[in-house]
Residue, then its C-alpha position, 0 to 999 in steps of 0.5 A: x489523553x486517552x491510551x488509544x489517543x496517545x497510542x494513535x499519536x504515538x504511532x503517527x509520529x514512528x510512521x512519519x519519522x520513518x517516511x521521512x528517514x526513507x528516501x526514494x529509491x535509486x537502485x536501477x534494478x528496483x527502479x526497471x522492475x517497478x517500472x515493468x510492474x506499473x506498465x504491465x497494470x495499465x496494460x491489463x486495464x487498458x485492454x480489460x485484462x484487469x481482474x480486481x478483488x474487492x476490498x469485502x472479499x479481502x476482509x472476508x479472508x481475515x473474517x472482518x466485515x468490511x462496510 
């Protein structure tokens, strides 16, 4: 096995521990501003409010070519 083979593997294993260690929250705050967060997003694209920045301008930012 490669290094970054086993340094990939290895990595997937921490994330996935984690993801499963974590469970979803049940804070009433956390929940109301996440609620208000999602609402206040599809409002914006309902009524074309939305403004996107491109995932070329967000890797221009760090100097990475993202295609």
């Amino acid at each position: 096995m490669s290094a970054m083979s086993f340094c990939m593997s290895t990595t997937k294993a921490k994330l996935a521990a984690l993801d499963a260690e974590t469970p979803p929250s049940t804070d009433a705050d956390y929940l109301a501003w996440k609620e208000a967060k999602i609402t206040a997003a599809m409002k914006k694209k309902q009524d074309g409010t939305a403004t996107y920045t491109s995932i070329d301008e967000i890797a221009a930012k760090f100097g990475f070519d993202a295609r």
